[in-house]
SETIMI-227387 format. One line per 8 residues: number of its first residue (from 1); their letters; for each residue x negated, y negated, z of N, C-alpha, C. Coordinates in steps of 0.05 Angstrom, whole numbers, plus 5000, padded with zeros to 4 digits. Layout:
% SETIMI-227387
NUM) A) X:Y:Z:X:Y:Z:X:Y:Z  ...
% end
This chain:
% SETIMI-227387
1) XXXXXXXX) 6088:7545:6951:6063:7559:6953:6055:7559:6983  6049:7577:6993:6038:7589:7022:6007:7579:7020  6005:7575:7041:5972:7566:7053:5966:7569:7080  5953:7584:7075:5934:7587:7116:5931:7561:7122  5954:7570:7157:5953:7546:7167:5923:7523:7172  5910:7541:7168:5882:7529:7186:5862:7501:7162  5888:7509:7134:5876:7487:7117:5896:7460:7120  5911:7455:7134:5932:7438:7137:5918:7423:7161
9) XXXXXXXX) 5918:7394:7160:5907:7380:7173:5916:7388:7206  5907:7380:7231:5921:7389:7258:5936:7358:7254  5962:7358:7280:5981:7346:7292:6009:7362:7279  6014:7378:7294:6036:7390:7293:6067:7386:7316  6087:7384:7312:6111:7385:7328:6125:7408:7312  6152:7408:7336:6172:7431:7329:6205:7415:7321  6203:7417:7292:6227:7405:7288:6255:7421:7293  6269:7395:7295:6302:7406:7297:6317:7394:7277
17) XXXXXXXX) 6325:7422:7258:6339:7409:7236:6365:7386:7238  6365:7358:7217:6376:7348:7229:6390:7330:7194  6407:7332:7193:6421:7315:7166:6414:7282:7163  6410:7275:7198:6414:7240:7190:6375:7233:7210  6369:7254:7217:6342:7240:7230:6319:7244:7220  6300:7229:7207:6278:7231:7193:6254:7246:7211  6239:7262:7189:6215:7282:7206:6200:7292:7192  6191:7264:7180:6166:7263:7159:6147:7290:7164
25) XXXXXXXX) 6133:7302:7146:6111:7316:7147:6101:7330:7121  6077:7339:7121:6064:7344:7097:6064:7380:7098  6081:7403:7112:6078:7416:7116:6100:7429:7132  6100:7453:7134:6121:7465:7157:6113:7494:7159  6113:7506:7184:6114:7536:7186:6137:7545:7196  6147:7578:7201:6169:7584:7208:6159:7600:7228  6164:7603:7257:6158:7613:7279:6175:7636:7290  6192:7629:7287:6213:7652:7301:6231:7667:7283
33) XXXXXXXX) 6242:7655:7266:6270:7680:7248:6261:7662:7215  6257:7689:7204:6255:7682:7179:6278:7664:7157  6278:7655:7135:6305:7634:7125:6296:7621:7102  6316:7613:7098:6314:7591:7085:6309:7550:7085  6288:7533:7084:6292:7516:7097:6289:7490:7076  6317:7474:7081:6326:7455:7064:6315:7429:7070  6306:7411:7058:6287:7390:7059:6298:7372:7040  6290:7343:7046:6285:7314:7024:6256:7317:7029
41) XXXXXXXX) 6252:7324:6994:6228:7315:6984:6216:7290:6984  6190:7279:6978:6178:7255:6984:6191:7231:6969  6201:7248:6939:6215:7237:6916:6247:7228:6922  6255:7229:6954:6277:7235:6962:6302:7253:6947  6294:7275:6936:6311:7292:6924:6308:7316:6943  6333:7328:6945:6336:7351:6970:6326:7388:6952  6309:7393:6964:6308:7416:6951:6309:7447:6976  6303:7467:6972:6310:7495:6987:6281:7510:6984
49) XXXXXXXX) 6261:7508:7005:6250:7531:7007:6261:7561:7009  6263:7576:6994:6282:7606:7002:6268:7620:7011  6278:7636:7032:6264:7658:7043:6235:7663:7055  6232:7625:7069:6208:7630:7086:6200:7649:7114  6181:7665:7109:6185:7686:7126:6159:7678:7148  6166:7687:7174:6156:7687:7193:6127:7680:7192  6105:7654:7207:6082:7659:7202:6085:7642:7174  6088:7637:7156:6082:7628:7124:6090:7601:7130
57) XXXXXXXX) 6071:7588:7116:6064:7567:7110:6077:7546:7092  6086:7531:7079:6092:7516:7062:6082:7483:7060  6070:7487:7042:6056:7448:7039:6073:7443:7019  6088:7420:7020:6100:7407:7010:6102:7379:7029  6109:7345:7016:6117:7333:7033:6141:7328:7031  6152:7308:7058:6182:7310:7060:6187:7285:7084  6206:7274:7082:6224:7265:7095:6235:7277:7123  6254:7302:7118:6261:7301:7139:6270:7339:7127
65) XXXXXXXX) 6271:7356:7152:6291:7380:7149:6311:7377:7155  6323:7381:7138:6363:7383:7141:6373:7412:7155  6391:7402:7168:6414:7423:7181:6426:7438:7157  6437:7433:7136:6458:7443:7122:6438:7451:7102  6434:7472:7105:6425:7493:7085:6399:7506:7098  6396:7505:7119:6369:7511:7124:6383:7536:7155  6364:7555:7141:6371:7585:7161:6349:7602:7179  6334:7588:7169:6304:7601:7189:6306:7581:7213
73) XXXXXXXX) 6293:7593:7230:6296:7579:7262:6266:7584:7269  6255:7559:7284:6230:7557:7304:6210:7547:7267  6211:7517:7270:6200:7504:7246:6176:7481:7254  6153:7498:7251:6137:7478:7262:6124:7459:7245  6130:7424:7242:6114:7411:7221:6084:7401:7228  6076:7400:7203:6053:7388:7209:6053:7359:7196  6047:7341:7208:6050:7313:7205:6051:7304:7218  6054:7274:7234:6047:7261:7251:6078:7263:7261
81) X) 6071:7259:7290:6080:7271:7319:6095:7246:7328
% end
């Protein structure tokens, strides 16, 4: 589910998808190329946002964004920094 960014708490960074490095956050936007972006859920189970497009929002929490499966580029989280 999408949500205007402006309801998501502030402290934001720009993650770099990564298989083994944790990047906790309650949130993520997609900035630059639209995709797909693959995540460990809070429940540590790996699931697939599909087809987040430019600008859109996603609240969910998470662990970390993974490299392998994730195709959108410029991923900004929201969560502590």
């Amino acid at each position: 589910m999408a949500y205007n960014a402006t309801q998501i708490p502030t402290g934001m960074y720009t993650a770099t998808p990564s298989d083994t490095v944790a990047q906790p956050g309650f949130g993520f936007r997609v900035y630059t190329t639209a995709g797909d972006v693959a995540f460990i859920g809070e429940n540590g189970v790996s699931a697939i946002a599909h087809n987040v497009q430019v600008g859109e929002t996603v609240t969910v929490c998470f662990s970390k964004i993974l490299s392998q499966g994730t195709t959108a580029v410029g991923i900004d989280v929201y969560g502590p920094s």
